[in-house]
C-alpha positions in Angstrom: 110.7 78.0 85.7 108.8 74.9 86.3 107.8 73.4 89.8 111.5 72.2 90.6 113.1 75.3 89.9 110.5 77.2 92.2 111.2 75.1 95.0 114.6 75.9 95.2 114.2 79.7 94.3 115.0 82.1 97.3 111.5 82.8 99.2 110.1 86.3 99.2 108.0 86.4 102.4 105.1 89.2 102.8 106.9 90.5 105.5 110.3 90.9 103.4 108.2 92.5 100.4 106.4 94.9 103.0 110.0 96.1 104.3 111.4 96.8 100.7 108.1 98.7 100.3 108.7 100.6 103.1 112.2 101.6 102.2 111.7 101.8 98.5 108.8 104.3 98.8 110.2 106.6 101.5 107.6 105.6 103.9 109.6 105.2 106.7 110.9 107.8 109.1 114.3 107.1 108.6 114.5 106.8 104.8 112.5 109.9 103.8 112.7 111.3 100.2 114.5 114.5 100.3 112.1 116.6 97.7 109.6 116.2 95.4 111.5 114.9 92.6 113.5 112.3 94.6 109.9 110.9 96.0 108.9 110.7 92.0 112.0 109.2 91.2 111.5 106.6 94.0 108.2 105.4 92.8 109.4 106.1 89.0 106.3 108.6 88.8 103.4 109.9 90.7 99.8 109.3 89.9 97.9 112.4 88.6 95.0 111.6 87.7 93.4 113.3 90.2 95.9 116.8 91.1 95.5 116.7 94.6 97.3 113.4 94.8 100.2 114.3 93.6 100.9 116.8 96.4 99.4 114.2 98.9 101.7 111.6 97.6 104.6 113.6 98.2 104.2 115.0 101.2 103.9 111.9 102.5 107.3 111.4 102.1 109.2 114.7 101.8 109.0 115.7 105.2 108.1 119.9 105.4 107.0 119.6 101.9 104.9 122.7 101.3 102.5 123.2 97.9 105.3 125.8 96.9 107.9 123.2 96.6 106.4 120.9 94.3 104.9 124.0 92.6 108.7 125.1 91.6 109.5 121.7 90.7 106.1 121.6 88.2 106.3 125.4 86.9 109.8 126.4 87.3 112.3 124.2 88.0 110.6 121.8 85.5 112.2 119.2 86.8 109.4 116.8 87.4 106.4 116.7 83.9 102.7 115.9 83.8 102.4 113.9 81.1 100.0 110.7 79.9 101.5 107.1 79.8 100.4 103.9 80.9 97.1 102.9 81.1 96.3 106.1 79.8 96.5 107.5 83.3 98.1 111.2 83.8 101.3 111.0 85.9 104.2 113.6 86.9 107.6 112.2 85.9 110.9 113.2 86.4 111.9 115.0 83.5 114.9 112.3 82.8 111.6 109.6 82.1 110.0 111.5 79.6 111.8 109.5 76.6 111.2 106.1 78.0 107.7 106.5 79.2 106.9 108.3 75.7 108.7 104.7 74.6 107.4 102.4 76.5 103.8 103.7 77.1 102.5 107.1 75.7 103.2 106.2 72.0 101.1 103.6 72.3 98.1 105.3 74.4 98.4 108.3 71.5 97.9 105.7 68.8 95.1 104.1 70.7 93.4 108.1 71.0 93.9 108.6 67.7 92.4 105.9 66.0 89.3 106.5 68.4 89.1 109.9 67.3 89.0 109.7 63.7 86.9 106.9 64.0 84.2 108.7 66.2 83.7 112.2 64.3 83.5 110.2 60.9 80.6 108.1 62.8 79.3 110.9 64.4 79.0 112.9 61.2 81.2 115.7 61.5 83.6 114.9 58.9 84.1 112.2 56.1 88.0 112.1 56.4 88.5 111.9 60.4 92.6 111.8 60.0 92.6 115.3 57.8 91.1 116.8 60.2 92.7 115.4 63.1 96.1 116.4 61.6 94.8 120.0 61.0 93.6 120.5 64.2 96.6 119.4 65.7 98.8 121.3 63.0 96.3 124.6 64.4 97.4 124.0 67.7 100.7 123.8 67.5 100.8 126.8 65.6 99.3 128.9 67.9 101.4 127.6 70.8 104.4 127.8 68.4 105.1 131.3 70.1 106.0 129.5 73.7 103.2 131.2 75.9 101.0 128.8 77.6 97.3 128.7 76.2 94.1 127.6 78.0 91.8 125.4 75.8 89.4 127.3 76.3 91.9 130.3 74.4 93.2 127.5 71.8 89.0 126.6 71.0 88.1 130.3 70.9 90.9 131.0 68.2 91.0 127.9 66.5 87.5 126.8 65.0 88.8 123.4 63.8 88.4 122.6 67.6 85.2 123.4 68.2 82.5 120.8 67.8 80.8 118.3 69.9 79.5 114.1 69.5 76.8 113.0 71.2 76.4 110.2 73.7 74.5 108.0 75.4 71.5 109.2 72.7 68.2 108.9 74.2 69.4 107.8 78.2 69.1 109.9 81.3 73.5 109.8 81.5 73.8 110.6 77.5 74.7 114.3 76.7 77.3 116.1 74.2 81.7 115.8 74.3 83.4 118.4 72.5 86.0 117.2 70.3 88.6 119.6 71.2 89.7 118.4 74.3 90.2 115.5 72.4 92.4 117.0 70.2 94.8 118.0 72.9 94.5 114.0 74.8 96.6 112.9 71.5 98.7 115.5 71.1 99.8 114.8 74.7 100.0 111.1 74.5 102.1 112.0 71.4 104.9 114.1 73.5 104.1 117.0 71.3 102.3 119.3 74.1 102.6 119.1 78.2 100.5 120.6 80.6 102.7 123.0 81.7 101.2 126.0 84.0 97.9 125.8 86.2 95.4 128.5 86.3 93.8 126.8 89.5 94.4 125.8 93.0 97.0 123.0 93.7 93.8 120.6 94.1 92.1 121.7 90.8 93.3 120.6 87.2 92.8 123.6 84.8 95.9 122.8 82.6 97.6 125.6 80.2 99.0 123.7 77.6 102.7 124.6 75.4 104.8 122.8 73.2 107.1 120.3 74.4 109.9 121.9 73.2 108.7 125.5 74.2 108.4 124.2 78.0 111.3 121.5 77.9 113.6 123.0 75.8 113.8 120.3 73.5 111.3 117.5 72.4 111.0 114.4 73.5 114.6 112.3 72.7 113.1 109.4 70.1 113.4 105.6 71.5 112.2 102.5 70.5 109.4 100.9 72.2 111.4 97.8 73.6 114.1 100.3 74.4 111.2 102.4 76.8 109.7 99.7 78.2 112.6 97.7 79.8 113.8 100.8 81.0 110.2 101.1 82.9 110.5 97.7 83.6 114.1 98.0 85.3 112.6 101.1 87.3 109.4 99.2 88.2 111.5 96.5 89.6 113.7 98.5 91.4 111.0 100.4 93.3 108.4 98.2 93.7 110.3 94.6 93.2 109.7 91.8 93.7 107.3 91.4 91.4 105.3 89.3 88.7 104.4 89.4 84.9 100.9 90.0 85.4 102.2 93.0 88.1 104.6 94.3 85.3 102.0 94.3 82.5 99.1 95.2 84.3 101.3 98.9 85.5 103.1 99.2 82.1 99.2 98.7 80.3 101.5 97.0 77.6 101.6 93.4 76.7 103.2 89.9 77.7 105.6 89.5 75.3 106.9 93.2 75.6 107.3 92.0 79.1 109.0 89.0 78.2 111.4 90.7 76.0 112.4 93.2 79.2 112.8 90.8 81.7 115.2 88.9 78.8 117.4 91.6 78.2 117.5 92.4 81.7 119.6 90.9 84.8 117.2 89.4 86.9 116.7 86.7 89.0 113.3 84.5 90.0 111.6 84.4 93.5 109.3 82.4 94.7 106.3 84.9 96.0 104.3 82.0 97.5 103.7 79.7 95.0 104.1 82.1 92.0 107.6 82.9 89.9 107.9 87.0 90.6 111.6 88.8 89.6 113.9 91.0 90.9 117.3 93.0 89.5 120.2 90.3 90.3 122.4 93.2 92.5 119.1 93.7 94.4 118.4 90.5 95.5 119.5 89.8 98.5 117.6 89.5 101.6 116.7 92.9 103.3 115.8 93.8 107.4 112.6 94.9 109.0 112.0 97.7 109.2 110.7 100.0 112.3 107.1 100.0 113.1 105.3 102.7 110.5 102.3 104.3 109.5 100.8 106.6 106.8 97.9 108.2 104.9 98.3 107.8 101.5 95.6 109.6 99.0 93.3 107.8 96.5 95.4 106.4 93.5 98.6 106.7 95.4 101.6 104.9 93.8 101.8 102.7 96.4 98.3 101.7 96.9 98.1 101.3 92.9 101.6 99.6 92.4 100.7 96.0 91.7 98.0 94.1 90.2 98.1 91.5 92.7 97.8 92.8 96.2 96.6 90.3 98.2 99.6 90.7 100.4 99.6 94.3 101.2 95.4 94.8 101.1 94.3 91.7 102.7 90.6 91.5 102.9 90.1 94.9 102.1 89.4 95.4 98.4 85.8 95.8 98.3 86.0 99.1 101.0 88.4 101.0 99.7 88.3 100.3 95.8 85.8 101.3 93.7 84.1 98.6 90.5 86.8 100.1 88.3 90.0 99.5 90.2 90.3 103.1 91.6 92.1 103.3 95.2 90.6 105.9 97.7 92.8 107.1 100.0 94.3 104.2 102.7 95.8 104.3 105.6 98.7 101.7 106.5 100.4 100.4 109.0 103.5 98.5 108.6 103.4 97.5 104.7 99.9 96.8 105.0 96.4 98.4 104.2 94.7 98.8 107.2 91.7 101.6 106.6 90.3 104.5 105.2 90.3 108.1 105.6 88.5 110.9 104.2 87.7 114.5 105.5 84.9 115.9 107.4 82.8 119.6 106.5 85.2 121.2 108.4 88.2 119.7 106.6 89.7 117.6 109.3 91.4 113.9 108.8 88.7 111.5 109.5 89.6 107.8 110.2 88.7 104.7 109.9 90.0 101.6 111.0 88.8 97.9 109.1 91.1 96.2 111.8 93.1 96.0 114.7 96.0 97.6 114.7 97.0 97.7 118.3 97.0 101.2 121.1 100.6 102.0 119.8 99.8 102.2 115.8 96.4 103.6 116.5 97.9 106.6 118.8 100.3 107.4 115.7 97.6 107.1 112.8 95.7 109.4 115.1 99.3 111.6 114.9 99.3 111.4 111.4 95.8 112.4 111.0 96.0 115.2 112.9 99.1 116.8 110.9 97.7 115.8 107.7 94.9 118.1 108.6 96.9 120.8 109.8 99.1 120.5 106.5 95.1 120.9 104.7 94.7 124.0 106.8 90.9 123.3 106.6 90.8 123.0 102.4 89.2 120.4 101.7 90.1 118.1 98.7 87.4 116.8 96.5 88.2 112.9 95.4 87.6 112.1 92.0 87.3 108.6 92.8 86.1 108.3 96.5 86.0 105.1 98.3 83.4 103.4 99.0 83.9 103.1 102.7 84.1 107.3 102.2 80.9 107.1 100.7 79.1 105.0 103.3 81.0 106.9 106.4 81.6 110.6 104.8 
């Protein structure tokens, strides 16, 4: 699209992108998500990297959620997976996306891990063919989770010594220490689609995965796609939820590359915006103009879909970035107020809501982030969650 073309492409406005974000993501009070898997499903998956935001993520738009409901969509209804994809960053899917995110993102994570792997015992000295060994190890594993029953890796390491072994790192500085190659071992075989964290041994806020077959805990393994196939599938999804949207949006999320993008957004039915200057896309039976929505607020958690959703978010964070994102791109947890960042929040010793405000919002949305706050921390009950990646505005004010 060159500069004639943009200029008579239909305008996509901030506030018109900030209602379909609203909508879309179930963050409104009278388009809620219905259960756990229907909130997944509207933002194609939830982060996971660190557990407690998955429950926080949904419950901020399944209203009554409890930790039993998404529990029996995890554990038993095993409708909604944990599984590594994009960006090599852990997310729950619905269990219909596990062949096109294997597709369109974890076979290509898996083939990353691997070649790391053998590459870093046969430099670190602990074997001279890397690739036998990996493929023995994971051979072991399956083996002994060929039976169905969930293992710990601590169980799989203590009966499997092909696991066992550690590389050092950092030789010589005060951060260096020793990685154990096991849980290595496992990171490829999950990227693979060959095992899924499947049960938890603890709490909802804690990550200490058992691990089973795919096919033991699914049923069936992982349907066989081609790349292409899986990532304009993601692609259509992405759009749909998150849309309108840019290249550099789309292969930033998907971790994958331009022309894979490209090759998508050809075989798909789209149409081009203009997103203030800059060509973005949505599906061509979604593009018409939408409403405002009603006023809104919410507390999202660090790494929420939302907050992590594009790669260019001037439009929803503002002036914010340096607050509530850490030097690596991690989101701590936001609060918004009508498609837009506005804050922080984190929790105090006791384990209430704490917020803060980087701006004025007005009495009205401050009286119902105070709302918010206060059933957030009655939801809590007083546990407090520890943030893997804490902001640093939560840092500074925590």
């Amino acid at each position: 699209m060159g500069a004639s073309e943009l200029a008579t492409a239909r305008t996509v406005d901030f506030s018109e992108r900030r209602a379909r974000l609203a909508r879309r993501h179930r963050l409104t009070g009278t388009n809620p998500a219905g259960d756990p898997v229907e909130a997944a499903r509207s933002l194609v998956c939830l982060h996971a990297t660190d557990p407690s935001t998955v429950y926080l993520s949904a419950r901020a738009r399944v209203p009554g959620m409890t930790i039993a409901d998404l529990d029996r969509a995890l554990y038993e209804d095993r409708s909604l997976v944990k599984h590594l994809s994009m960006r090599r960053t852990l997310f729950v899917f619905p269990r219909e996306a596990m062949p096109y995110a294997q597709a369109g993102g974890s076979n290509r994570v898996a083939e990353r891990e691997r070649k790391r792997l053998v590459s870093e015992v046969e430099k670190a000295g602990l074997f001279t063919d890397g690739a036998r060994w990996l493929d023995e190890a994971a051979d072991a594993v399956l083996g002994a989770l060929a039976g169905g029953e969930p293992a710990s890796y601590s169980e799989l390491r203590d009966e499997l010594p092909v696991l066992r072994g550690a590389m050092t790192y950092g030789e010589g500085r005060s951060w260096g220490g020793q990685v154990s190659i096991g849980p290595r071992v496992l990171t490829v075989l999950s990227a693979e689609g060959r095992v899924v964290r499947a049960t938890n041994d603890g709490p909802w806020r804690v990550s200490r995965n058992r691990w089973a077959t795919t096919q033991s805990w699914l049923g069936d393994a992982i349907e066989p796609l081609a790349e292409v196939d899986g990532v304009t599938w993601l692609v259509e999804q992405w759009l749909r939820s998150f849309g309108p949207g840019t290249e550099n949006d789309l292969r930033w999320w998907l971790g994958s590359t331009l022309t894979l993008v490209r090759k998508a957004l050809s075989a798909l039915d789209v149409v081009e915006v203009d997103l203030d200057g800059t060509i973005g896309y949505l599906m061509a039976d979604d593009a018409e103009p939408v409403a405002e929505v009603e006023p809104w607020v919410a507390l999202l958690p660090g790494l929420d879909p939302t907050t992590m959703g594009w790669k260019d978010r001037d439009w929803y964070l503002g002036p914010h970035r340096e607050p509530l994102f850490d030097t690596a791109g991690n989101a701590g947890p936001t609060l918004w107020c009508d498609g837009r960042i506005v804050g922080g929040w984190w929790q105090n010793d006791a384990g209430d809501v704490v917020t803060h405000l980087l701006e004025d919002v007005g009495a009205d949305a401050r009286r119902a982030l105070d709302a918010e706050a206060e059933a957030l921390s009655e939801w809590l009950g007083g546990v407090r969650v520890m943030l893997r990646f804490p902001s640093p505005l939560s840092k500074r004010m925590g």
